[in-house]
Structure formats: structure tokens, C-alpha cells
C-alpha positions as CSV (number, residue, x, y, z in Angstrom):
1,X,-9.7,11.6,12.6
2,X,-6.6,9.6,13.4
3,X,-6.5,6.4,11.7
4,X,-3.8,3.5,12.7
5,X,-3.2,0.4,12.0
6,X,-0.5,-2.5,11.5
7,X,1.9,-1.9,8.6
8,X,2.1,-5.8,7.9
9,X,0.0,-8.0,6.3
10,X,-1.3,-11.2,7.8
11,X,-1.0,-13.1,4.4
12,X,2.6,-13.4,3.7
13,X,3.5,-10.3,5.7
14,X,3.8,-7.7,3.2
15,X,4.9,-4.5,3.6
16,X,1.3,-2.5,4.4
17,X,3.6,1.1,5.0
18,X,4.2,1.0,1.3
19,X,0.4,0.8,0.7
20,X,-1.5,4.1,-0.3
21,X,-4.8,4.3,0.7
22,X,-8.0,4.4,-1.3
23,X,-11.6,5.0,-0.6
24,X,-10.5,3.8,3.3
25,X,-8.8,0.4,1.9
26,X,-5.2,-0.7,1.8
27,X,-4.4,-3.2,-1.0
28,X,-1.7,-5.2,0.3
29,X,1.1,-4.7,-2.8
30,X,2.8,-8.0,-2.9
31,X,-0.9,-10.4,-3.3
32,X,-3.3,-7.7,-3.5
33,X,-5.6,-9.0,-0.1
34,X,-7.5,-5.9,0.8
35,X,-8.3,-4.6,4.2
36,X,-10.8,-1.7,5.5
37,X,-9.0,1.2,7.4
38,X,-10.7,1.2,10.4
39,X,-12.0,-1.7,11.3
40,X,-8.5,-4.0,10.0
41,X,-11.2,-6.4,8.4
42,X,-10.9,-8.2,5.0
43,X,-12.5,-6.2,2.6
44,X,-11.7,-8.7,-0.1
45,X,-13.8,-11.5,1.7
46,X,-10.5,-13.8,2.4
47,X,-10.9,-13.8,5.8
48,X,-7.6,-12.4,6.9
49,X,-7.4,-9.6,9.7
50,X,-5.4,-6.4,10.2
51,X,-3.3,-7.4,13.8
52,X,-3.8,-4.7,16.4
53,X,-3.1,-1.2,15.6
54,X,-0.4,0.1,17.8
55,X,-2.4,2.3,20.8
56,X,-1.9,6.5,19.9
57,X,-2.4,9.5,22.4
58,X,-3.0,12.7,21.2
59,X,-2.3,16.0,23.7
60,X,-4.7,18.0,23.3
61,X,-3.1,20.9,23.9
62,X,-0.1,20.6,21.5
63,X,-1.8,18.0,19.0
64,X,1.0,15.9,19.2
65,X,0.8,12.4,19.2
66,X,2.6,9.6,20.1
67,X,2.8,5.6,21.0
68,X,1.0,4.4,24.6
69,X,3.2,1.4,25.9
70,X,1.4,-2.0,26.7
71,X,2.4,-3.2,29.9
72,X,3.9,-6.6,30.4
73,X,3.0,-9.2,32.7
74,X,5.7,-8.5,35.9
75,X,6.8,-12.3,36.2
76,X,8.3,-12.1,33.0
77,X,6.1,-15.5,32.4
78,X,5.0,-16.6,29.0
79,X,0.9,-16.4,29.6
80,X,-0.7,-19.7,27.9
81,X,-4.0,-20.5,27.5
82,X,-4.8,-24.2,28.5
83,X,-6.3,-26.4,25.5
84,X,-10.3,-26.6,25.3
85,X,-9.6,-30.8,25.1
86,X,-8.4,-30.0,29.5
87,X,-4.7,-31.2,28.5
88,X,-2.0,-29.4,29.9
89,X,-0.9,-26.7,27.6
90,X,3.0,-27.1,26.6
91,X,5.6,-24.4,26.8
């Protein structure tokens, strides 16, 4: 199984590629919040959550794998969400 996942923590963004995992769990080294593997969720109960894990292909002839792009909108617009209160959202 290929696992991946983002090599910063949401807390204080610490450095999650120097973490060594343990019974599926990477203990973030600088404040020690704890996250599951494959899911990115707080294992610790703080609340905090992995960001997106980078999309990986793997050929399945040579077993190599490597990053899938995200496309971007073609505009070149900044995509906003308008507010729940029906203001207009600022840019």
C-alpha cells in the first residue's frame, strides 16, 4: 500500500518529512500533535487536520510512481466563495 500525505503540520507548520512513523501515526516533532496516516485526522483529539495529500499514480507496468498535476482554473481568477451573511465576498 502507498501511503501519502502532507509533510507540514497544520499547528505551527512543522516539519512532518522529519517525522518517522509509528503504529500508522506521525507525531509532529516540534509540539508533538499527532495525526493518523491515512486518514490525515488528529489522532491526539486536538482537532487539527493533515492538508491534502499530494495525488500519486502508479504504472502498473514499471511500478513507478509519480505526482498527478491539479489543474487550474483557465481565467487565471482567484475562485471565492461568497459569505453565508449574502455580502459580497472581498478580494
Amino acid at each position: 500500500m502507498l501511503i501519502t500525505h502532507a509533510t507540514v503540520c497544520p499547528h505551527w507548520l512543522g516539519p512532518l518529512d522529519q517525522a518517522m512513523p509509528e503504529n500508522g501515526i506521525l507525531r509532529c516533532p516540534w509540539h508533538g500533535y499527532r495525526f493518523d496516516m491515512r486518514t490525515g485526522e488528529s489522532a491526539d483529539g486536538r482537532g487539527y487536520r493533515l492538508a491534502g495529500a499530494p495525488r500519486v499514480a502508479v504504472d502498473p507496468v514499471t511500478g513507478e510512481a509519480s505526482l498527478v498535476r491539479c489543474s487550474r482554473p483557465r481565467s487565471g481568477k482567484k475562485t471565492v466563495s461568497k459569505p453565508s451573511s449574502g455580502r459580497k465576498a472581498q478580494t
